[in-house]
C-alpha positions in Angstrom: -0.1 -26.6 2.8 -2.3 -25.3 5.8 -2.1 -21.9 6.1 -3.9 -20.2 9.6 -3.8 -16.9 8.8 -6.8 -15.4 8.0 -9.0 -18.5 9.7 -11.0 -18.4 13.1 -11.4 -20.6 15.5 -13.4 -20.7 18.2 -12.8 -20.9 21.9 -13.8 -19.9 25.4 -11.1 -17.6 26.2 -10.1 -14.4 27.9 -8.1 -13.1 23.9 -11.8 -14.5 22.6 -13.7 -12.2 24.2 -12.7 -9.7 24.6 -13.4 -6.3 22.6 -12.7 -6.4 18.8 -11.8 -3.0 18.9 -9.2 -3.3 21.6 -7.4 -6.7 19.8 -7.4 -4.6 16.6 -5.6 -1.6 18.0 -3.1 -3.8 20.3 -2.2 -5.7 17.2 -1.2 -2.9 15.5 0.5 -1.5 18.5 2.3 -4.8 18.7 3.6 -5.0 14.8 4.6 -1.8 15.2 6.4 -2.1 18.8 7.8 -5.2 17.5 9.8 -3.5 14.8 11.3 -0.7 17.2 12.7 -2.9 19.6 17.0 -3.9 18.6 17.9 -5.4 21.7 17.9 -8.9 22.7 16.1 -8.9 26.2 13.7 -6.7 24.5 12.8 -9.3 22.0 12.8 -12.5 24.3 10.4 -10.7 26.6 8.2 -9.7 23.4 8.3 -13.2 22.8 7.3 -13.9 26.4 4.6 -12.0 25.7 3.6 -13.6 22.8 3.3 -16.9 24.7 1.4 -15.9 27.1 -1.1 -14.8 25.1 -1.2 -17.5 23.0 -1.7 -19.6 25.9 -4.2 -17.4 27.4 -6.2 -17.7 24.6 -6.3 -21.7 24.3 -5.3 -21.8 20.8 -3.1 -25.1 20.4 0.7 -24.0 19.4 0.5 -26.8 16.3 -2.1 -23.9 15.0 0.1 -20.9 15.6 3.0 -22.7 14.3 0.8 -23.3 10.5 0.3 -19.9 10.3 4.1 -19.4 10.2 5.2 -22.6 8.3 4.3 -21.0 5.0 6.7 -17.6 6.0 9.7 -19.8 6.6 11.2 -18.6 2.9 10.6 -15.0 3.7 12.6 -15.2 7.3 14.9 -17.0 5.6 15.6 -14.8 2.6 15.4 -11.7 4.7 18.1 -13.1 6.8 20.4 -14.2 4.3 19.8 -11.1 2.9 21.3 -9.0 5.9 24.1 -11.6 6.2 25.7 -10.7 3.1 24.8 -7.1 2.3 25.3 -5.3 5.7 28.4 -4.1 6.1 31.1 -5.0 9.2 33.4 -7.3 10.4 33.9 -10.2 7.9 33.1 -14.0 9.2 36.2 -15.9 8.7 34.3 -19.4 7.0 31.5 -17.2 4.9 33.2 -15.3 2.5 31.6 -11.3 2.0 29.2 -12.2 5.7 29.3 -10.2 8.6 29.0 -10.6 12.0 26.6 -7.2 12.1 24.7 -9.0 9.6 24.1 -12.3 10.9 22.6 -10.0 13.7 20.7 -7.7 11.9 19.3 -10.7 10.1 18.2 -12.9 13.3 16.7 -9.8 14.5 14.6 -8.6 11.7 13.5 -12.8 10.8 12.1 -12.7 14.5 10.7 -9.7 13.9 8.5 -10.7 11.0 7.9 -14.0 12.8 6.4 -12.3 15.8 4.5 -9.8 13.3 3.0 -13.1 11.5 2.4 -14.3 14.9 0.2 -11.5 16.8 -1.9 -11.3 12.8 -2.4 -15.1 13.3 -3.2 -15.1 17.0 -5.4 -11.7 15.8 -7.5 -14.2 13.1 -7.7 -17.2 15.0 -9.7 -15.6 18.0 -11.8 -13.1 16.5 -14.7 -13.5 14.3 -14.6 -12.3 10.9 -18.1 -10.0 11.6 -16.4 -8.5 14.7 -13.3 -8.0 12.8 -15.5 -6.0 10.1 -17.5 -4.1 12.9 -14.0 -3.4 14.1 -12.4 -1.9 11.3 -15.9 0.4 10.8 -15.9 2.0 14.0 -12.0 2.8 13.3 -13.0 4.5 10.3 -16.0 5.6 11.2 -14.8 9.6 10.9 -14.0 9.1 7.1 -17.9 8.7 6.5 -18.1 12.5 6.8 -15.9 12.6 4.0 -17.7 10.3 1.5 -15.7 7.5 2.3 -17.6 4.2 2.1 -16.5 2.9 4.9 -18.7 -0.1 5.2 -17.5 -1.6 1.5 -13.8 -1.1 2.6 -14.4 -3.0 5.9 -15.7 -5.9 4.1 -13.3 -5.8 1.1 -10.6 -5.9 3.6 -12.0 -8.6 5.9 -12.8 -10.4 2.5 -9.4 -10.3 1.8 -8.3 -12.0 5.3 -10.7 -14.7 4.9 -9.4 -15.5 1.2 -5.8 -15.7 2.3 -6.3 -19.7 3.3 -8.5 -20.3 1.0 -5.8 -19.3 -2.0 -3.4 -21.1 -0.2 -5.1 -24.6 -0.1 -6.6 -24.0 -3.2 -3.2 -23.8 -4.6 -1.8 -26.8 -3.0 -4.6 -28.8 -4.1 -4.0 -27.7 -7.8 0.1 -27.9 -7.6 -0.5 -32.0 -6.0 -3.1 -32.2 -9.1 -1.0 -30.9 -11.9 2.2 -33.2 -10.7 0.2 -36.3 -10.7 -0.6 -35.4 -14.5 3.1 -35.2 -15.1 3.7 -31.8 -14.9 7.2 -30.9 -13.7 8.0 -27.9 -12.2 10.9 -28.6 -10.4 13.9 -29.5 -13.0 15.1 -27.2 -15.6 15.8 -23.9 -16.3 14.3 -20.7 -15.2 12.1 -20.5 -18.6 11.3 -24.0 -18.4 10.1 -23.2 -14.5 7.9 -20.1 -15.6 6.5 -21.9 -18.5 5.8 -25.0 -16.2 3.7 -22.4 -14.0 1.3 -21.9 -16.5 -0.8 -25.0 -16.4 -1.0 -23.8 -12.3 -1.9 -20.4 -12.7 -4.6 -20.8 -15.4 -6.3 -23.0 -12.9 -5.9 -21.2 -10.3 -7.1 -17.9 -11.6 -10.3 -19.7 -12.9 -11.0 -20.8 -9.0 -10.5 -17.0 -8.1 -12.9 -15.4 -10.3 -15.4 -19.1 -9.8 -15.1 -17.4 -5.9 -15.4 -14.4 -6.3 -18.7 -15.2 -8.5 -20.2 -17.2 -6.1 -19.7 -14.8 -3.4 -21.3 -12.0 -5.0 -24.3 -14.0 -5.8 -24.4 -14.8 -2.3 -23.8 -11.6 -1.0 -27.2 -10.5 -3.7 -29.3 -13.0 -2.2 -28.7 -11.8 1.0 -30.4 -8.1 -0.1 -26.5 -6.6 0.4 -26.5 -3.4 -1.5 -23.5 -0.8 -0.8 -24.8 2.0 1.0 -27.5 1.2 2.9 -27.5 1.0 6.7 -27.5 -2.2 8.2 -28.8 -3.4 11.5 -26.6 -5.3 14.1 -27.5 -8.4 15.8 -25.0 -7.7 18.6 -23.3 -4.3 19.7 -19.5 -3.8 21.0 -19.6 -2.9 24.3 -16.0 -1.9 25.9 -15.8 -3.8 29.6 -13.9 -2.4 32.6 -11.3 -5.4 31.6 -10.9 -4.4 28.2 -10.1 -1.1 29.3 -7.5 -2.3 31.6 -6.5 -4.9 29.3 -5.9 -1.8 26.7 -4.1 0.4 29.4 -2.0 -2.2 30.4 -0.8 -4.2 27.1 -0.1 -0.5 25.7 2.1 0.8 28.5 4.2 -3.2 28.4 4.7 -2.1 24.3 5.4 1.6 24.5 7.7 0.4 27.3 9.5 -2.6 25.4 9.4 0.0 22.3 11.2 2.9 23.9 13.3 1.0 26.0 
């Protein structure tokens, strides 16, 4: 299982360079657009949009489309969901369906799709040190509070960047465990969950192995919470990532609101 969330990679690209800051707030902008718009010309020109900018940014589609491969059983359920419980005219051949909620469903599984998309396209052309510097000069007001913002910045970026790693590390224990023998796929729902158990115990092992490793690593380094660190590079906002910003926020608000 590849998963692409949460993994850069590197191109030279418009959506690569520019501003951290600005791809950070026009993600959010977009998840949140995304969800507000119920029409269907709305949604097919949000997906426009989402094309473009994949293609603007040179990521190959095979890449975009393994970040959403692993998602397919939470469109899935969330439409069959909506199909049965929202209430409406009945579908002749589906017994206790809806026509309302075959269309709620489609709409909200496209959602979630393009959501998953702009948080893939997000990780795949932005660096996970901008992506920290990012999230700190968002919260950069709670440090007159006492907030540590710098820990939280990493924890969450941290978080990101372990999201692949789980996954593969996962599929690589599943395809080692059925080789033994171990069957998880027949049998009842007690035979399932007990099945799990030479997976988890395994897998929790390569967690905390991880998470070891990477605070030893983060020691030798001289990382201590708190203390000020210097930057190699600063952000620094372009006349085009202003425009960009002005622009792309007007096209959402606009598909949004109308």
């Amino acid at each position: 299982m590849r998963v692409t969330l949460g993994q850069y990679l590197p191109r030279d690209s418009v959506i690569h360079s520019a501003d951290p800051r600005v791809k950070l707030f026009l993600m959010g902008l977009s998840i949140g657009a995304v969800f507000r718009i119920d029409t269907a010309l709305g949604l097919a020109l949000f997906f426009t949009l989402c094309m473009l900018l994949s293609m603007l940014s040179r990521v190959p589609m095979r890449r975009l489309l393994a970040g959403l491969s692993p998602f397919i059983w939470l469109f899935v359920l969330t439409a069959v969901l909506h199909l049965f419980m929202t209430p409406g005219r009945p579908m002749p051949w589906i017994p206790h369906a809806t026509w309302q909620g075959l269309e709620n469903g489609a709409r909200v599984g496209f959602q979630l799709v393009s959501a998953i998309w702009i948080s893939t396209l997000m990780t795949l052309t932005t660096s996970p040190l901008d992506m920290v510097e990012a999230l700190e000069w968002y919260m950069r007001p709670l440090k007159y509070v006492r907030v540590p913002v710098d820990e939280i910045a990493l924890l969450i970026m941290l978080a990101i960047r372990f999201i692949p790693l789980l996954f593969e590390e996962t599929d690589r224990i599943l395809k080692a465990q059925m080789a033994r023998g171990v069957d998880i796929e027949t049998g009842g729902i007690l035979k399932k969950v007990r099945s799990m158990v030479p997976i988890l115990v395994p897998l929790l092992h390569s967690v905390f192995r991880r998470a070891d490793d990477l605070a030893v690593a983060l020691t030798l380094r001289g990382y201590e919470p708190g203390i000020e660190r210097s930057r190699m590079k600063r952000m620094h906002a372009r006349a085009r990532d202003l425009v960009s910003l002005a622009a792309m926020s007007t096209i959402l608000v606009t598909l949004a609101w109308f």
